[in-house]
LUMKOLVO-205382 format. One record per residue (C-alpha): x, y, z; residue in one letter. Coordinates in Angstrom, 3 decimals. Last residue first. Layout:
<sites>
{site {X; Y; Z}; 'A'};
...
</sites>
This chain:
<sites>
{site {62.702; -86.025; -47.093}; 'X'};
{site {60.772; -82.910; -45.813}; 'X'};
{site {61.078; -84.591; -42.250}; 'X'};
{site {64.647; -84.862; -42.826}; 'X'};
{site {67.133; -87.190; -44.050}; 'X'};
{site {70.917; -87.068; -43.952}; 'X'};
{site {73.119; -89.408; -45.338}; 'X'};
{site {76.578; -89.062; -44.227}; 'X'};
{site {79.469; -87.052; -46.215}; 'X'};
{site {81.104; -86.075; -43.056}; 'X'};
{site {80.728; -82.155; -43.444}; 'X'};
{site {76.916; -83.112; -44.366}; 'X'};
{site {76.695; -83.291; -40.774}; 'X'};
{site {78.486; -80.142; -39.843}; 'X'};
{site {75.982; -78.300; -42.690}; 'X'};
{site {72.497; -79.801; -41.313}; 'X'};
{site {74.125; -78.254; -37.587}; 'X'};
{site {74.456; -75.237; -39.159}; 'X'};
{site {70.811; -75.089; -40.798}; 'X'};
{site {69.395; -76.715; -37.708}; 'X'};
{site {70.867; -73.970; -35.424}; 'X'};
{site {69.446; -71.092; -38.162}; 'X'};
{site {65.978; -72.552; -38.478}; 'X'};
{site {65.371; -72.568; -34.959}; 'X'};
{site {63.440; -69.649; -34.622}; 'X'};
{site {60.074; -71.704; -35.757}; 'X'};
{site {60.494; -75.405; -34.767}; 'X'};
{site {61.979; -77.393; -36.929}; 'X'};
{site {60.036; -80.548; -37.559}; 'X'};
{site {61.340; -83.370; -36.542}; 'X'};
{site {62.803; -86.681; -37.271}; 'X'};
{site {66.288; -85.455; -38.063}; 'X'};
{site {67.328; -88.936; -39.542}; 'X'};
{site {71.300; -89.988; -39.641}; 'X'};
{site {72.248; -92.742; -42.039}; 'X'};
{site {76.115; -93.720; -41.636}; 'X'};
{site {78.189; -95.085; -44.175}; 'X'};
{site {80.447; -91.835; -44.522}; 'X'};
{site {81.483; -91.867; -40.821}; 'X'};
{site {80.661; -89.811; -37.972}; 'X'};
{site {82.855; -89.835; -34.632}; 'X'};
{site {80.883; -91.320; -31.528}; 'X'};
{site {82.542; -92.102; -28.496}; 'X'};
{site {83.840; -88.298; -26.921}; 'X'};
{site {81.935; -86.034; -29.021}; 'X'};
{site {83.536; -82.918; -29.613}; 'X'};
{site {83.568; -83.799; -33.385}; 'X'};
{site {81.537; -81.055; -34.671}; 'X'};
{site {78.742; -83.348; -36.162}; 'X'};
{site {78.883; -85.235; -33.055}; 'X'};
{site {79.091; -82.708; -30.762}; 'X'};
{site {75.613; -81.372; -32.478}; 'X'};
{site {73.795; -84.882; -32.576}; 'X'};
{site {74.456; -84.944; -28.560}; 'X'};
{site {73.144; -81.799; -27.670}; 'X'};
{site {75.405; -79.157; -26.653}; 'X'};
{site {74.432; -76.228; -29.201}; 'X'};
{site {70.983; -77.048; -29.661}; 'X'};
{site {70.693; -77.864; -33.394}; 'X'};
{site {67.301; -78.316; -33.151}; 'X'};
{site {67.363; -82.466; -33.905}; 'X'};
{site {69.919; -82.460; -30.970}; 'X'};
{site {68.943; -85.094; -28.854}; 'X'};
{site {69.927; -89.148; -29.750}; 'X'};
{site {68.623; -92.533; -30.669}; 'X'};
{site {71.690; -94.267; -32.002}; 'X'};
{site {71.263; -97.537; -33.634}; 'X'};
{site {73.928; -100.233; -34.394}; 'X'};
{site {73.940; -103.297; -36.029}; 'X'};
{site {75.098; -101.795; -39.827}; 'X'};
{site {78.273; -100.196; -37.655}; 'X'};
{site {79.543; -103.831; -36.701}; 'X'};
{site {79.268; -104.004; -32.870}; 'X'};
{site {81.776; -103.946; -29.711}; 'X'};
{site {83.117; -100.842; -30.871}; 'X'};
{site {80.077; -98.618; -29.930}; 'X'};
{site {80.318; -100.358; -25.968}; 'X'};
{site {80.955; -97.052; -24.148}; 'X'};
{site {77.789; -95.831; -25.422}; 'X'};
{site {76.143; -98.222; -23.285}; 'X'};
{site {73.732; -100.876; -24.503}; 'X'};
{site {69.322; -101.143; -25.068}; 'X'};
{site {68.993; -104.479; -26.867}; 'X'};
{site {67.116; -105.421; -23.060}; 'X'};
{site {64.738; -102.508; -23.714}; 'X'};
{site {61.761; -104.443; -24.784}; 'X'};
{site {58.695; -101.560; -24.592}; 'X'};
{site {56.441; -99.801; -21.870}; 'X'};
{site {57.778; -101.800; -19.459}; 'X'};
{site {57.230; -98.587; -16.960}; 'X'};
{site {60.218; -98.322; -15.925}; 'X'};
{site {62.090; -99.114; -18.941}; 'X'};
{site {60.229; -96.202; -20.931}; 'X'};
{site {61.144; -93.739; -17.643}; 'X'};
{site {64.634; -94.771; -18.032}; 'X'};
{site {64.087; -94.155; -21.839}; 'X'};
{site {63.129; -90.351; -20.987}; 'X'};
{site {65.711; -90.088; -18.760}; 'X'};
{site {68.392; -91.220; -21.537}; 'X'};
{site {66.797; -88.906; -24.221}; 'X'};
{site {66.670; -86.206; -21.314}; 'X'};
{site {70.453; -86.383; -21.262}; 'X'};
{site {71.483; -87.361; -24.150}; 'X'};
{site {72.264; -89.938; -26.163}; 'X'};
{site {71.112; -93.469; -25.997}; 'X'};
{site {73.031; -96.196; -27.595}; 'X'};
{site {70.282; -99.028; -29.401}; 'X'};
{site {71.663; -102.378; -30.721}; 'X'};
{site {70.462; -103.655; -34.027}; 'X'};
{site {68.368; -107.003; -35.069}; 'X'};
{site {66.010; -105.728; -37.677}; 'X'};
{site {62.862; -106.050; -35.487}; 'X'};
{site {64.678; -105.279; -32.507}; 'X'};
{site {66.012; -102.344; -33.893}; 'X'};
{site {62.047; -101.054; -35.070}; 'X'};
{site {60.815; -102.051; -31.753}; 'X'};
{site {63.111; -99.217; -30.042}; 'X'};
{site {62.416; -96.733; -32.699}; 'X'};
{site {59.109; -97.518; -31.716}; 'X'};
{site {59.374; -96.736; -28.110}; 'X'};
{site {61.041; -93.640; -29.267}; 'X'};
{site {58.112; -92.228; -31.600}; 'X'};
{site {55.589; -93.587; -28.556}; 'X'};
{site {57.867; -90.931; -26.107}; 'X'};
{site {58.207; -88.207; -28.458}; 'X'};
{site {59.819; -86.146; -25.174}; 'X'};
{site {62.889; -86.797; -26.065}; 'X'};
{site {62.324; -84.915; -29.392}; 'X'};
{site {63.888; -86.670; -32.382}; 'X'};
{site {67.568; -87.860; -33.615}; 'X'};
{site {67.780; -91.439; -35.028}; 'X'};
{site {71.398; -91.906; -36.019}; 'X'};
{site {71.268; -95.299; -38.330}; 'X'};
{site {75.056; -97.149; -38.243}; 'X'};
{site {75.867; -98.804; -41.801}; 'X'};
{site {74.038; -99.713; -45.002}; 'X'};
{site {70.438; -98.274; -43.587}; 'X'};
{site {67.647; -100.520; -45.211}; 'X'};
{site {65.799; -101.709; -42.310}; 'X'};
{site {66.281; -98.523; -40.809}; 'X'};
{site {65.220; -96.248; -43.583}; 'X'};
{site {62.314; -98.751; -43.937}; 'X'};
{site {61.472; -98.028; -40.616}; 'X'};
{site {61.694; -94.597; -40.597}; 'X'};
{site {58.767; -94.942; -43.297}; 'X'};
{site {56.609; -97.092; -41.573}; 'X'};
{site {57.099; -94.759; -38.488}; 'X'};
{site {55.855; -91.199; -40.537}; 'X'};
{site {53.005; -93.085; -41.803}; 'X'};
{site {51.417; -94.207; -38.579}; 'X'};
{site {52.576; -90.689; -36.891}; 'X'};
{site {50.103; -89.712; -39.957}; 'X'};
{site {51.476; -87.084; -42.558}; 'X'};
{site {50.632; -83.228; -42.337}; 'X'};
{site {47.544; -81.748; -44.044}; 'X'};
{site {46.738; -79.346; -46.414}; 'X'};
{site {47.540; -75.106; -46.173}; 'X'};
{site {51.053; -74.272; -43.864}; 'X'};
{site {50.848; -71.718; -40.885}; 'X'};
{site {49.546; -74.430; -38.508}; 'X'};
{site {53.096; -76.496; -39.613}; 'X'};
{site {54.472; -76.193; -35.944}; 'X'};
{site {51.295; -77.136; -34.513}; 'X'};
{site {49.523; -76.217; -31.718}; 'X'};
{site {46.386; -77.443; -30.392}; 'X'};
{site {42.757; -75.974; -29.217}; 'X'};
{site {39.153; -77.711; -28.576}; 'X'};
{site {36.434; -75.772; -27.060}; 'X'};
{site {32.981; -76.424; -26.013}; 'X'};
{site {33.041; -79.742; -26.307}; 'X'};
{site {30.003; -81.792; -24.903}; 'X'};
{site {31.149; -85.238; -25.262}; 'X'};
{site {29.913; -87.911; -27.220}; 'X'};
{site {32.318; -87.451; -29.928}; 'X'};
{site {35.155; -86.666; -28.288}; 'X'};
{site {37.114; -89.862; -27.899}; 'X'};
{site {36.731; -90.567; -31.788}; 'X'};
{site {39.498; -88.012; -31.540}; 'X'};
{site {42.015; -90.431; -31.763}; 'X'};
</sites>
């Protein structure tokens, strides 16, 4: 990506990073999504994808990787469902295996995907009513697979760390970025 640069007369080039205080290198986006695919290829129940809403190409893949392996996609939360609306807008991706929340029992757990908020542990996302059981259609259940595909972003350890013990409260499988 930064082959766009080359020929350019840069005087300055700056980014954040969440990891900028850790030595080596971080993992490609390419590498990252080949590997959330296999963990939703080979989830044995319902996969809980839970990201940044505003990791727009991570979420259009997440939305190629269901149709790939035949699931349905429920969006959760707010700016996760604006986000998408702005996805479907666009045509950016197939959105048609895109259904309500309201339809959960319709499918067998193993053919559904969630893409939801929350990887933070913000207090009224939709991963966190989940894993306290405030949430009014989704209650966890042992076969699920939930991924925290994020970083956690510095000052947020404390929020992830409580909402990483609620989730393991219901004996899912949780993976993280360090997984």
């Amino acid at each position: 990506q930064y082959e766009m640069f080359k020929d350019r007369n840069i005087l300055l080039f700056t980014m954040d990073s969440t990891g900028i205080d850790k030595p080596g290198f971080s993992p490609s986006e390419a590498s990252i999504l080949k590997n959330i695919d296999g963990i939703v290829r080979d989830a044995p129940g319902r996969i809980i994808l839970a990201t940044f809403a505003s990791q727009v190409e991570r979420i259009i893949e997440f939305l190629k990787s269901a149709r790939r392996y035949g699931k349905k996609v429920l969006i959760e939360g707010r700016s996760m469902r604006n986000n998408v609306e702005i996805i479907k807008h666009l045509n950016l991706v197939d959105t048609s295996d895109i259904v309500s929340i309201e339809e959960i029992e319709k499918y067998p757990p193993n053919k559904i995907m969630i893409i939801a908020t929350g990887a933070q542990g913000e207090e009224f996302a939709a991963l966190m009513r989940m894993s306290n059981r405030t949430h009014k259609y989704v209650r966890l259940q042992r076969s699920d697979t939930i991924v925290l595909s994020s970083s956690v972003i510095p000052g947020n350890d404390r929020a992830v760390e409580k909402l990483k013990d609620n989730l393991f409260r219901h004996d899912c499988k949780i993976i993280t970025y360090l997984d």
